[in-house]
Every structure is written in structure tokens, then in C-alpha cells.
C-alpha positions as CSV (number, residue, x, y, z in Angstrom):
1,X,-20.8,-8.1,-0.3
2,X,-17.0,-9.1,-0.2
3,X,-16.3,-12.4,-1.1
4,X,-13.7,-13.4,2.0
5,X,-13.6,-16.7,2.9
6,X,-13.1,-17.4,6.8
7,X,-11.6,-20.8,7.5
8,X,-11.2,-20.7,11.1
9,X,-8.8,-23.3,12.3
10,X,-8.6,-24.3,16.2
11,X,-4.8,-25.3,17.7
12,X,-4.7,-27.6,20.6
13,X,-2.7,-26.3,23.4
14,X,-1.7,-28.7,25.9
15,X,-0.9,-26.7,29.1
16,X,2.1,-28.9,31.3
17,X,1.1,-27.4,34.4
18,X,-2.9,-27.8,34.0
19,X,-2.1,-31.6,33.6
20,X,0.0,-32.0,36.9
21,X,-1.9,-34.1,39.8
22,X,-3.3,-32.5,42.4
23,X,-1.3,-33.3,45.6
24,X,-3.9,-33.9,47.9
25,X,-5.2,-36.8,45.9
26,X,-1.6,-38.3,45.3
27,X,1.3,-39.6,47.4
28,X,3.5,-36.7,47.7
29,X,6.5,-38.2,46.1
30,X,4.6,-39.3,43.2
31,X,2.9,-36.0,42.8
32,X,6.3,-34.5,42.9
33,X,7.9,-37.3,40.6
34,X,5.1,-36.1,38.3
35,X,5.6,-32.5,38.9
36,X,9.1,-32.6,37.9
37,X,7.8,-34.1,34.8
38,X,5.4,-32.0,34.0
39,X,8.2,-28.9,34.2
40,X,10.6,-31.0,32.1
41,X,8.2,-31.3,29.5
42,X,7.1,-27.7,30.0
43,X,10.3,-26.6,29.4
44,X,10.9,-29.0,26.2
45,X,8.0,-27.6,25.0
46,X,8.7,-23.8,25.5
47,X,12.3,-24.5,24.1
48,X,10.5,-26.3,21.0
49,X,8.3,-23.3,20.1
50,X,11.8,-21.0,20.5
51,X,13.2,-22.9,17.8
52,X,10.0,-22.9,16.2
53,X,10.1,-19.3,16.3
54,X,13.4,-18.7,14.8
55,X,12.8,-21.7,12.0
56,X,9.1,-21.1,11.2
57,X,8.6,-19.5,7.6
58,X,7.9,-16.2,7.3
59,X,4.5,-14.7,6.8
60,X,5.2,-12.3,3.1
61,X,3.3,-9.0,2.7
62,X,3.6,-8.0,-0.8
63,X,2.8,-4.2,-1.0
64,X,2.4,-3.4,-4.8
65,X,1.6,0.2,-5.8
66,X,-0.2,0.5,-9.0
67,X,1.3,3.5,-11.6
68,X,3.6,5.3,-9.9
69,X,7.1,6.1,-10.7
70,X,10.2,5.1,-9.0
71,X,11.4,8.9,-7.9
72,X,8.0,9.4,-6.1
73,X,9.4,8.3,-3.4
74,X,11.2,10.5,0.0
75,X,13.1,7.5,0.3
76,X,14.2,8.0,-3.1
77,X,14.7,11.7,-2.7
78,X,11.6,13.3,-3.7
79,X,10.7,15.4,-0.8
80,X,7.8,16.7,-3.0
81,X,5.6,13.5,-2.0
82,X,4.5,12.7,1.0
83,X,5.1,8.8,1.6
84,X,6.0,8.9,5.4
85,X,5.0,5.1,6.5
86,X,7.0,3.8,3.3
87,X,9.7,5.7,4.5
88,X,9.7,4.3,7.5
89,X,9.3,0.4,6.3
90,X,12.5,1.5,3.7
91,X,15.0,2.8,6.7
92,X,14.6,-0.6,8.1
93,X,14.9,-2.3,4.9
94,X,17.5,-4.1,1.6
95,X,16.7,-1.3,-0.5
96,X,16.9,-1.5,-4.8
97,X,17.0,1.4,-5.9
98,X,17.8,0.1,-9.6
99,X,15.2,-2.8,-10.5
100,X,13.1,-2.7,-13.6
101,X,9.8,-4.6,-14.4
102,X,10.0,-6.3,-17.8
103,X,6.6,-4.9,-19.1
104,X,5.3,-1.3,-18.1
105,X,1.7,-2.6,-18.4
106,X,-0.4,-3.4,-15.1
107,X,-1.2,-7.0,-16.2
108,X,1.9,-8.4,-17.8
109,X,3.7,-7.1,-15.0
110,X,1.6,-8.1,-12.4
111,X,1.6,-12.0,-14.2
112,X,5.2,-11.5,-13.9
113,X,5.0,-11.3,-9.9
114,X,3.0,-14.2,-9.7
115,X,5.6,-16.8,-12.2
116,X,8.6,-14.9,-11.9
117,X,8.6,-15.4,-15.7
118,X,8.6,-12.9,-18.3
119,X,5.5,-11.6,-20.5
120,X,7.0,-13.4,-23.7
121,X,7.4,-16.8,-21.0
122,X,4.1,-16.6,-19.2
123,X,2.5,-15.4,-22.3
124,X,0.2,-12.6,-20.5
125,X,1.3,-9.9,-22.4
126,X,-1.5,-7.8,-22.4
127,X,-4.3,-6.0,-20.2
128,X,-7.2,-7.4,-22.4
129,X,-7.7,-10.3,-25.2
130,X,-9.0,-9.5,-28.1
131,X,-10.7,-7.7,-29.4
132,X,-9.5,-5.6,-26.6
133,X,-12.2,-4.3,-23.1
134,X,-12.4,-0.7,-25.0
135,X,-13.9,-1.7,-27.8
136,X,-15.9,-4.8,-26.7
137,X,-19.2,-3.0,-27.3
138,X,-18.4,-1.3,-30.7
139,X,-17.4,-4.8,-32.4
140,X,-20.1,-6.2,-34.1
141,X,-20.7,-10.0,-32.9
142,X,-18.6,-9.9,-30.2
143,X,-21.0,-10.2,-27.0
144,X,-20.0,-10.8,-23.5
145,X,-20.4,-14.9,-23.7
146,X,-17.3,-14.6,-26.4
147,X,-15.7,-11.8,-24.7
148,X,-15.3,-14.0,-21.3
149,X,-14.5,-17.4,-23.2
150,X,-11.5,-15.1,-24.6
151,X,-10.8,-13.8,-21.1
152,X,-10.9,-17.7,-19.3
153,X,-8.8,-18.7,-22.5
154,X,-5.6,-16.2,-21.2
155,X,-6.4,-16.8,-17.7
156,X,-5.6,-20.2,-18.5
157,X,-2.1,-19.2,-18.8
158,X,-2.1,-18.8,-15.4
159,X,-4.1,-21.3,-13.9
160,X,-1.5,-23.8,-15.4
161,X,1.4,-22.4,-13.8
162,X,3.1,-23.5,-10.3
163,X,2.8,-20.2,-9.1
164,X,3.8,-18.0,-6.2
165,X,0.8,-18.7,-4.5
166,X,0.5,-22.0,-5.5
167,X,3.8,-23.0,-4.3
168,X,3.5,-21.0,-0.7
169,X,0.2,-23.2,-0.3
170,X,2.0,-26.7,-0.8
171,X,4.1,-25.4,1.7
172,X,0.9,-24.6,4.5
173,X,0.6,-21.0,3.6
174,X,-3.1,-19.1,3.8
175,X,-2.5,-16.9,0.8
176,X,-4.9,-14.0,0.3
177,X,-5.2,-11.9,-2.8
178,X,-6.6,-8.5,-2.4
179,X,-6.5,-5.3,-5.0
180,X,-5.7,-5.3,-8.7
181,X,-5.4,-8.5,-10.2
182,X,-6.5,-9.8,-13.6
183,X,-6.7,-13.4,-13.4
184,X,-10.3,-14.0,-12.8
185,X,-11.1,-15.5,-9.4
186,X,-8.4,-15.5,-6.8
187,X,-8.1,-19.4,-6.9
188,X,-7.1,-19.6,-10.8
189,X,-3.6,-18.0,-9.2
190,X,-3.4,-20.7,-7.0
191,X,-4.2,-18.3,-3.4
192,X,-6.1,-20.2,-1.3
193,X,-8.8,-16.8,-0.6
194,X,-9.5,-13.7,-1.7
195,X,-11.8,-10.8,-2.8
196,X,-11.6,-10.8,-6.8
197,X,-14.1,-13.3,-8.0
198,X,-14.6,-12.6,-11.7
199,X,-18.4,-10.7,-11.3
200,X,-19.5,-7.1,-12.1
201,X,-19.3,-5.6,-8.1
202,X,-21.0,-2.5,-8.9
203,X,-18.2,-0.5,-8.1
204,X,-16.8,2.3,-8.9
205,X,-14.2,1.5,-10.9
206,X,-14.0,-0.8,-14.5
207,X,-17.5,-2.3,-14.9
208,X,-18.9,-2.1,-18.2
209,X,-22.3,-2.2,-19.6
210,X,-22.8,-3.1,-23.3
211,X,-25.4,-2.2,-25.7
212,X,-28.1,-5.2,-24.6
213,X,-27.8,-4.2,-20.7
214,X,-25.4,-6.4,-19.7
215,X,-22.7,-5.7,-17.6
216,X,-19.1,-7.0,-17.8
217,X,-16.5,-6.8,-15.3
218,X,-13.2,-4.9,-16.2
219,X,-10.9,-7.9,-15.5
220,X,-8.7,-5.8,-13.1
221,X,-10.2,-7.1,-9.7
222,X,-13.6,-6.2,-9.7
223,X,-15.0,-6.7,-5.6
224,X,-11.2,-6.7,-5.1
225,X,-10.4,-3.3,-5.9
226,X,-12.9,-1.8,-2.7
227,X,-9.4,-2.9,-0.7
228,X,-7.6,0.8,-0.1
229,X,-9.7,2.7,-1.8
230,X,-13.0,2.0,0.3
231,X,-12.2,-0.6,3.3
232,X,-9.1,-2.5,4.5
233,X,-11.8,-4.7,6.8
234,X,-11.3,-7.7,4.9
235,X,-7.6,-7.7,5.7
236,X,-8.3,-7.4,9.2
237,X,-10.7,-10.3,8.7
238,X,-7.9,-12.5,7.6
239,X,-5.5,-11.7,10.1
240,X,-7.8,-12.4,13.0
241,X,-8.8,-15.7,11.9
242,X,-5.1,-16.4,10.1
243,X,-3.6,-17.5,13.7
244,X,-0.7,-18.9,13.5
245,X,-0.5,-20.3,10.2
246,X,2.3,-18.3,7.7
247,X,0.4,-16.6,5.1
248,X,1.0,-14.5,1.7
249,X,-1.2,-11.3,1.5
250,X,-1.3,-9.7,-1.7
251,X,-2.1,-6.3,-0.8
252,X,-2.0,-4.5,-4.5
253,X,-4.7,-1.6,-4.1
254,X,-6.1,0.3,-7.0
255,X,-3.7,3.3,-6.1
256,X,-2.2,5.7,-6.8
257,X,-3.9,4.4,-10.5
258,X,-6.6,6.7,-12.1
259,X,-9.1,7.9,-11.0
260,X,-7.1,10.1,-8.6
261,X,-10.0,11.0,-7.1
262,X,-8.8,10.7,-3.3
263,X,-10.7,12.9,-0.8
264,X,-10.0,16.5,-0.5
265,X,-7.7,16.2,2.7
266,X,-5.4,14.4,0.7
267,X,-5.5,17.0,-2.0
268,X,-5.8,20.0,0.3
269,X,-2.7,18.1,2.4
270,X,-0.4,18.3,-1.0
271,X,-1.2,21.4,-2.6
272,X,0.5,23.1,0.6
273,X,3.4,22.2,-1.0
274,X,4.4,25.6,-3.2
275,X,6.7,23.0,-5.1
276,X,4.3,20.8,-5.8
277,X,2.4,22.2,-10.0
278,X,-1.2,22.2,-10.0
279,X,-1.3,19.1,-12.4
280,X,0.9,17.0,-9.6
281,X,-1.3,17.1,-6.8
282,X,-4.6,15.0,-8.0
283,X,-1.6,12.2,-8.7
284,X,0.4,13.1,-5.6
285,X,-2.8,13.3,-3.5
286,X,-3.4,9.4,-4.5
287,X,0.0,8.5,-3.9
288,X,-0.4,10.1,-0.4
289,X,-3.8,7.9,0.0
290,X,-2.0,4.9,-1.1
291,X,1.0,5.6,1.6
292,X,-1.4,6.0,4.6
293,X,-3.0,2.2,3.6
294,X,0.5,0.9,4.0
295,X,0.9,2.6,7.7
296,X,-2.9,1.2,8.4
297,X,-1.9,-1.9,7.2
298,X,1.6,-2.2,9.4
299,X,-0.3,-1.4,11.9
300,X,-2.4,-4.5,11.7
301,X,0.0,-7.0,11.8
302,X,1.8,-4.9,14.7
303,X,-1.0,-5.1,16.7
304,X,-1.6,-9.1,16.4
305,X,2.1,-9.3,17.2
306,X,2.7,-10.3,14.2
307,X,5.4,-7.7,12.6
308,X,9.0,-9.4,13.6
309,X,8.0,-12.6,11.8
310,X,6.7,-10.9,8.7
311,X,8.5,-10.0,5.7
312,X,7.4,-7.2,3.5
313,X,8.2,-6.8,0.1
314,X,7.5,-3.5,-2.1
315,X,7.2,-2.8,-5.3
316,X,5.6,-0.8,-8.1
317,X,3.6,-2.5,-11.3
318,X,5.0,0.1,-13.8
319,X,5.4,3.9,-13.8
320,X,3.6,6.8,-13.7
321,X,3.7,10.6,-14.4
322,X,1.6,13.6,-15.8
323,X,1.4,15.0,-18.3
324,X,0.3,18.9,-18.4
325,X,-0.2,18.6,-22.1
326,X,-2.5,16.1,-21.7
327,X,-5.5,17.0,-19.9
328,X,-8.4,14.6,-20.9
329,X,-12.0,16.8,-20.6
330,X,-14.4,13.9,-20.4
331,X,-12.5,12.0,-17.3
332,X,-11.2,15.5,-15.9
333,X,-8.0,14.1,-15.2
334,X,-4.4,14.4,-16.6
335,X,-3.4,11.3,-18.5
336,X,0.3,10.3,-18.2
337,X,3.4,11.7,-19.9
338,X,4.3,9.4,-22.8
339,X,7.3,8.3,-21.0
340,X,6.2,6.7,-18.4
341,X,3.7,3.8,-18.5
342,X,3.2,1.8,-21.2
343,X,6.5,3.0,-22.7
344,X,10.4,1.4,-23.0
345,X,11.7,4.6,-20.9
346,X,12.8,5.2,-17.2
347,X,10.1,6.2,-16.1
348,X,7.6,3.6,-17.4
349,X,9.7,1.0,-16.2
350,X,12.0,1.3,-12.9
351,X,10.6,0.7,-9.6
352,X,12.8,0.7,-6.1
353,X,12.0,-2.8,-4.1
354,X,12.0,-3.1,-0.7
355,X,12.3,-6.5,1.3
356,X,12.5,-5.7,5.3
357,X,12.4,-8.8,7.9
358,X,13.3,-7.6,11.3
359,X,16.1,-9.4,12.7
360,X,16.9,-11.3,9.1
361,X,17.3,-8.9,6.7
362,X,20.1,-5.8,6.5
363,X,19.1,-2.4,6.0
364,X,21.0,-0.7,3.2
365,X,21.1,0.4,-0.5
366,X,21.9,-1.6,-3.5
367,X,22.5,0.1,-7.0
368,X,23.0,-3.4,-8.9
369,X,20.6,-3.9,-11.6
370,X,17.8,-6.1,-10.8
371,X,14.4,-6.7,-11.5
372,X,11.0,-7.9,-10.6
373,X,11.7,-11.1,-12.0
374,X,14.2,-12.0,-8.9
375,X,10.6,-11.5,-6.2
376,X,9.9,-15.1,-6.8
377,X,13.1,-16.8,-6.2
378,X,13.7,-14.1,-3.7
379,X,10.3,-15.1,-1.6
380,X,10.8,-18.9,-2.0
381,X,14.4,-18.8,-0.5
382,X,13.1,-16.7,2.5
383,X,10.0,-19.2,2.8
384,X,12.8,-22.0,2.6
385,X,10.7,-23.6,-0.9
386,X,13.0,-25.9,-2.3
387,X,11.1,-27.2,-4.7
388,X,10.4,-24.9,-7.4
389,X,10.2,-24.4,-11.2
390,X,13.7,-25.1,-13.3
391,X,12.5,-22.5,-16.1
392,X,12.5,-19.4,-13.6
393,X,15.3,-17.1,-15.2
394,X,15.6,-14.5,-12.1
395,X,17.5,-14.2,-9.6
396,X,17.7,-14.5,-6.0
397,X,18.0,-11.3,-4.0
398,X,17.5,-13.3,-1.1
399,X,21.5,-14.0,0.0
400,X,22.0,-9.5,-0.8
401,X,19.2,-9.4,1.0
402,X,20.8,-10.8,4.8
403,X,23.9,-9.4,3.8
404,X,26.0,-12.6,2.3
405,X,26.2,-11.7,-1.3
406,X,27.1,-9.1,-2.8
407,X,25.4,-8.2,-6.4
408,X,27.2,-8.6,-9.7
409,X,27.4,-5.6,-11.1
410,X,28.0,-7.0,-14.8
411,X,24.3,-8.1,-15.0
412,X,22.0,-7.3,-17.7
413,X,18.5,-6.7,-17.4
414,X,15.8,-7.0,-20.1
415,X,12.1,-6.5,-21.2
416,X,9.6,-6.1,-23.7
417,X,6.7,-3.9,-24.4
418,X,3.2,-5.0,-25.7
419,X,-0.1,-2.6,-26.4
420,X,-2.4,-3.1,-23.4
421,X,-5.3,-5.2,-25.4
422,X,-4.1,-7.7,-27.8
423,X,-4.3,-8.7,-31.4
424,X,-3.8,-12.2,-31.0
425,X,-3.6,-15.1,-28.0
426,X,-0.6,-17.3,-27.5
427,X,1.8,-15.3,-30.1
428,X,3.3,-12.5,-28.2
429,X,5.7,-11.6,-30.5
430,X,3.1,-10.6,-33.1
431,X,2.0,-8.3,-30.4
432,X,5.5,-6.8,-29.8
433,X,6.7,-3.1,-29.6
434,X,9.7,-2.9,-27.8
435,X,12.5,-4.5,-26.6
436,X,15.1,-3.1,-24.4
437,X,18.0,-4.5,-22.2
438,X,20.3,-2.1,-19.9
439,X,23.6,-3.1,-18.8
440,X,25.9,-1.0,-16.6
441,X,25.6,2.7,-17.7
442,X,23.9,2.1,-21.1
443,X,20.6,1.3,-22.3
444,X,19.6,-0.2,-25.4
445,X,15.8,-0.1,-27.4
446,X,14.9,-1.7,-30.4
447,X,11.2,-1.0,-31.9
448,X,9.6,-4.1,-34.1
449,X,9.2,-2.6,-37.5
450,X,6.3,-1.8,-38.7
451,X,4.7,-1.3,-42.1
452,X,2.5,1.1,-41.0
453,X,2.9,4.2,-38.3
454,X,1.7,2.6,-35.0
455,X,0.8,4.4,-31.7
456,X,3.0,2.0,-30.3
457,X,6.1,3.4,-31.8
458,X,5.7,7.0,-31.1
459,X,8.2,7.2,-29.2
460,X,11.0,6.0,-30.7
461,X,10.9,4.7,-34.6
462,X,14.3,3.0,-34.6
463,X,16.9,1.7,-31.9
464,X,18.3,3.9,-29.7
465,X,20.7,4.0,-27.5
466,X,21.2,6.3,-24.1
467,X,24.2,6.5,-21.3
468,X,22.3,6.5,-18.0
469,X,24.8,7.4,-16.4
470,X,25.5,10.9,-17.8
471,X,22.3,11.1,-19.6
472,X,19.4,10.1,-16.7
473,X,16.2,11.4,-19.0
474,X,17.1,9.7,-22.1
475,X,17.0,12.7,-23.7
476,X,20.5,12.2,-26.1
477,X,20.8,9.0,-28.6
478,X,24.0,7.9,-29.3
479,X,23.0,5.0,-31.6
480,X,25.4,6.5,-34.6
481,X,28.0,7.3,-31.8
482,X,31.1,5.3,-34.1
483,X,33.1,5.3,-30.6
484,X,29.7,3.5,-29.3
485,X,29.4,0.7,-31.8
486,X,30.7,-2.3,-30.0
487,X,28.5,-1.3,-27.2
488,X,25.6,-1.4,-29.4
489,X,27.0,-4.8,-31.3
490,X,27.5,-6.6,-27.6
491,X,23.9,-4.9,-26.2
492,X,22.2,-6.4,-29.3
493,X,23.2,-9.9,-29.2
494,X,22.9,-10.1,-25.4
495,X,19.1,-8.7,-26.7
496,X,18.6,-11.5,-29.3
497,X,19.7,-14.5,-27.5
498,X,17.2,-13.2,-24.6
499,X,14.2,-12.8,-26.7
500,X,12.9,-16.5,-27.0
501,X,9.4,-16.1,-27.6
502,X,7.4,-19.5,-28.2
503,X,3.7,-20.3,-29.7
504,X,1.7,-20.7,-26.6
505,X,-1.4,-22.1,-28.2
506,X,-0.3,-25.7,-27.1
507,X,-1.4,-23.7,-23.2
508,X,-4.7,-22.1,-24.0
């Protein structure tokens, strides 16, 4: 059974014309004395909830797909996929077509939502704690007890931080977490419900047994992740009873992730697409599935007459793409180019966001440099949160956004890549792969050296440097380019002075 909370909270409506005196009981010039108060005080009251209406803080949708890369998109061009009720959200909405997430790993990235902090600053850097979900039942003396004290030791990371959801709350926001998220149980984040409550759901998707029987939840959600893929019930569930208290709803569905093991129509729906290659449409399909949650979803909140005071937000975890070389037999399922997730490239790492408030926000396209990093400040300026954390190094979209500001277009962006389990708690730079920070046209990455050849730096072995603008698929490096070299000089200190990782023991 889904663990979803119902707190069902009553109003008190005083009706002014209900409360008038009945004129054949009164003297007929006090009865219209009162009368004329009562419509004076109706009409205060109807012109407080209009200002009510135009002050009251936003309810925020967060739609977060999971693995997919920023072309898939027919709002960015791709007419290959079919994504027709995203479409729709983005011709109504401040569209970035050039934001980055720091980490192109589900969980660091994910964190990153949550603290609007980076992976080396919110110390999640990883999927798994050591010695890593994968290889939890071939490591002798480690058991599920120690496993899940490792676990609750980085999900303490979190549960120390003023978070998005945390912060909303204070404020009288119902938030509700749905979908992929690693934290444990929804409250550690600070949301006040939610579906992921840190127990095996004997699902479909994560759970693992060990040798002695038990079974272990993956981390990534676990009764959370039936939200997309099998119901979108408990959404409704909240909305009904949410009345007309502003809420946050984390809607970040297992989708288009592997398995893409959407149902046939979805499959049968793509592959009429001659464009479209054989290994595309299982990941295409999902992507499709994923798309027609979103219109379900709008659709909710337009039918509780709820849409012109919501804001939605979109954005993608990491990126995503197949690989025909890579078929994998025992999951029967193409695993992902190795520049995409997981690596420092394009397409592992850019995501177009999407913030849309009727009547607030202006519908257009901005090609400044941003990243996911700028959500929280973004969401607690539209919320009108002013007190916040001093340590948040984003950005506010929020003034682009409405159509004040204009974005600089001098502004750097910067990340980090880690492997998906980890070697070590509270040190992220022992974990470290990659580094990379773009600014303008040109991108910079720089590998952490390694004594030995590591998975990790397959794809590049020493920095590297790529123009963007004439070179989109990082395909050229121009890192001994002599005309280059003060690029690379000014790109590498901007890199340093960023990186500023920190022992984080002192927090576990």
C-alpha cells in the first residue's frame, strides 16, 4: 500500500449574506442598516480575497525527467520524439535552452535540486555509500544492518540542510514528494508527505535480495517510484484534500530511466516514425510514456481550478542516449552512449528548464548559461522566501523569468563528476573524476589523475578543451591550440578558485 498521508484541513467560510437578519423579525430600518452592512463587509471581503489572489504564493510543480537528454525535446527541435503536452507547457513558458546540472548522476543531481548547492557543497556525490548497492551482496561482512547505517549516515547530509522543502514548509506550504528520490523517507528532505518511505515495496524496480533472504531497498524511491509508471492516484489524492493551502509537488517519475519497458502502444506509436533506428524506440517509447504523465498531470490541477496560480518548473536529472554498440543480453536493453550520463560531455550534462506561471511569467527563449543550481533561488523568489541560506552560490532566474533582467552573458558555469557508488563518506574529492566549467563558446575538462587506468577516465585522460560553438559534439580538442592558451590559462583558474571542496565528516 502507498504510504500518502491525508491531512484534511477544514476553512471556515463566513457567508455575509447568510448572517443578515431576517426582516420580518426586525424593524425595517434596522434590518436595512444591517443589510447595508452586511454588503459592505461582503464586498471587503470579496475585494480581500482579490488581493489575496494576486499576492498568495504560488503552488510549484517540479516536473523532473529522469535520463533523458536535452535535444529530446520538439521544443528543442527534435521532431523525432513525441513530447506533445511538454510542448505545449514550453510555448507558454521562460525557456533555458542552455542550463547544465553540476553532476550527471541521478542522486547528486537530484541533492542538488533540493539545496541548490553543489555535490562537493552538499557532499551527496554519489548514488550509493560504500561499498557501493552493486556489490552489497558480494562483500564479505557487509550485511544489510551496516549497509543502511551507511545509507542513514549520507542521508544525514540532507536531513541537516534548510532545504527546498523545508523552507517552503516554514512558509505554510504542503509539500509532497513523489518518484525518484534517494534520501530515505520523504520527511528527512524536509516535505511534509510523501510516497518514499525507506522499505523494500515489492516493486518492480531496485529491490534487492542478499544471500540470507533479506531484502534491501534500492535507495531510489522505493513505494515512490509506482508514481508514472503504475498510478498517478496518489497525486490526485493530494490535490483533493490540498484545498487551498500552496503546496510543492515533486513529481520526478522513474522515466524515461531504464527499464524502458513502457507498454507496446507506446513502442508501436514510435516505431511509425521511419526516422526513428530500431535501438531509439524502447528509449523514445519511455520518453513518450513519461510526456503523457505530464499532460495527465496538468490536467489535474486544471480541473481543481488550480492551473493560473501554479508554477511549473522542468527539468531533467542528467542525460541520456543509446548506445547501438552496447546492447546488454541479460537486461535486453541498450545501455547509454558513454557520452551521456555519467560523463563530463553535452550530452550527460545539459538539460532545457522551463518555469511557466500564467499571467507572471514571459514566454520566450534564453541562450544565457545557467544551471540547475539557480531552481532554488529561483523558487524562493517566486514563493516570496526571504529568508534563506547565505551559502547558496546560484542564481536567481526569477527577475529573467517575468521579463525584468536580462541574463549576463559573461557567466560561467561549473561541475564535477563522481562514480555512482562511493569509496569514501564526507571526502568528495577523493571520489572525483571530472571537473569542467563552460564559459561563452568554450568548454573546459580536467580529469583527476590517476595512478592507475580508471573506468572513470575513459573518456578523456587529460584536459581538454572544445569550442561549442563551432564544434557542438565535442568531437575536436583544442587544448594544444597555442592561439587558445589564454583561454585555457583564464578557464583554469576560474576552475580552481570554484573547486572548494571541504571534509564533511564534521556533518555525518
Amino acid at each position: 500500500m502507498l504510504d500518502v498521508p491525508v491531512h484534511v484541513n477544514t476553512p471556515v467560510h463566513v457567508n455575509a449574506t447568510e448572517s443578515c437578519a431576517n426582516k420580518n423579525m426586525l424593524d425595517p430600518w434596522i434590518a436595512l442598516g444591517m443589510l447595508a452592512l452586511c454588503l459592505c463587509f461582503a464586498c471587503i471581503t470579496l475585494a480581500d480575497d482579490s488581493v489575496e489572489g494576486v499576492q498568495r504564493s504560488p503552488n510549484i510543480v517540479m516536473l523532473i525527467a529522469d535520463d533523458q537528454q536535452y535535444s529530446d525535446f520538439g521544443f528543442m527541435g527534435n521532431l523525432r520524439v513525441q513530447t506533445p503536452n511538454l510542448d505545449e507547457l514550453a510555448r507558454g513558458s521562460a525557456i533555458y535552452t542552455d542550463a547544465y546540472v553540476p553532476s550527471s548522476v541521478c542522486r547528486p543531481s537530484l541533492v542538488t535540486l533540493l539545496t541548490g548547492l553543489y555535490p562537493h557543497q552538499h557532499g551527496v556525490h554519489f548514488n550509493h555509500p560504500p561499498p557501493g548497492f552493486a556489490r552489497l551482496t558480494k562483500s564479505p561482512g557487509i550485511g544489510k544492518a551496516e549497509f543502511d547505517q551507511l545509507r542513514q549516515r549520507a542521508i544525514t547530509l540532507v536531513r541537516k540542510r534548510p532545504t527546498l522543502p523545508r523552507l517552503l514548509a516554514a512558509r505554510g506550504y504542503r509539500c509532497f514528494q513523489t518518484g525518484k528520490y534517494w534520501e530515505g523517507h520523504w520527511k528527512n528532505a524536509g516535505f511534509t508527505e510523501g510516497m518514499t518511505i525507506t522499505q523494500p515495496s515489492g516493486g518492480l524496480y531496485g529491490d534487492k535480495q542478499l544471500a540470507n533472504g533479506d531484502w534491501v531497498a534500492h535507495g531510489n524511491g522505493d513505494h515512490g517510484l509506482a508514481i508514472g509508471r503504475e498510478t498517478m492516484e496518489p497525486i490526485a489524492t493530494f490535490l483533493d484534500d490540498v484545498q487551498q493551502d500552496p503546496f510543492l509537488l515533486w513529481y520526478a517519475p522513474f522515466l524515461p530511466h531504464t527499464p524502458h519497458d513502457s507498454p507496446e502502444r507506446y513502442k508501436q506509436a514510435v516505431a511509425e516514425n521511419p526516422d526513428v533506428k530500431p535501438h531509439e524506440i524502447p528509449y523514445f517509447a519511455a520518453i513518450m510514456q513519461f510526456d503523457e504523465t505530464v499532460g495527465q498531470l496538468m490536467q489535474m490541477i486544471e480541473q481543481r481550478g488550480l492551473r493560473d496560480n501554479t508554477l511549473f518548473v522542468f527539468v531533467s536529472d542528467n542525460g541520456w542516449a543509446p548506445d547501438p554498440m552496447r546492447f546488454r543480453k541479460s537486461k535486453k536493453e541498450w545501455d547509454h552512449t558513454r557520452t551521456s550520463k555519467r560523463s563530463p560531455f553535452e550530452p550527460g550534462l545539459r538539460t532545457p528548464i522551463l518555469i511557466r506561471w500564467i499571467g507572471r511569467t514571459k514566454a520566450g527563449k534564453h541562450s544565457a548559461l545557467v544551471s540547475t543550481i539557480d531552481l532554488m533561488p529561483t523558487l524562493l523568489d517566486a514563493a516570496g522566501v526571504k529568508n534563506r541560506p547565505e551559502d547558496l552560490p546560484g542564481t536567481s532566474l526569477w527577475p529573467s523569468a517575468i521579463g525584468q533582467k536580462t541574463l549576463s552573458p559573461e557567466r560561467a558555469v561549473f561541475g564535477a563528476i563522481y562514480p555512482g557508488d562511493a569509496s569514501t563518506l564526507g571526502v568528495p574529492e577523493k571520489d572525483l573524476a571530472y571537473r569542467w566549467v563552460r564559459k561563452g563558446r568554450y568548454k573546459l575538462i580536467v580529469p583527476k589523475p590517476r595512478g592507475t587506468q580508471s573506468p572513470w577516465n575513459e573518456y578523456v585522460d587529460s584536459p581538454a578543451l572544445f569550442d561549442l560553438a563551432s564544434d557542438p559534439h565535442e568531437r575536436k580538442n583544442l587544448i594544444h591550440d597555442p592561439s587558445l592558451a589564454s583561454v585555457i590559462t583564464s578557464l583554469s583558474k576560474i576552475l580552481d578558485d570554484w573547486w572548494s571542496p571541504h571534509a564533511l565528516n564534521g556533518d555525518l
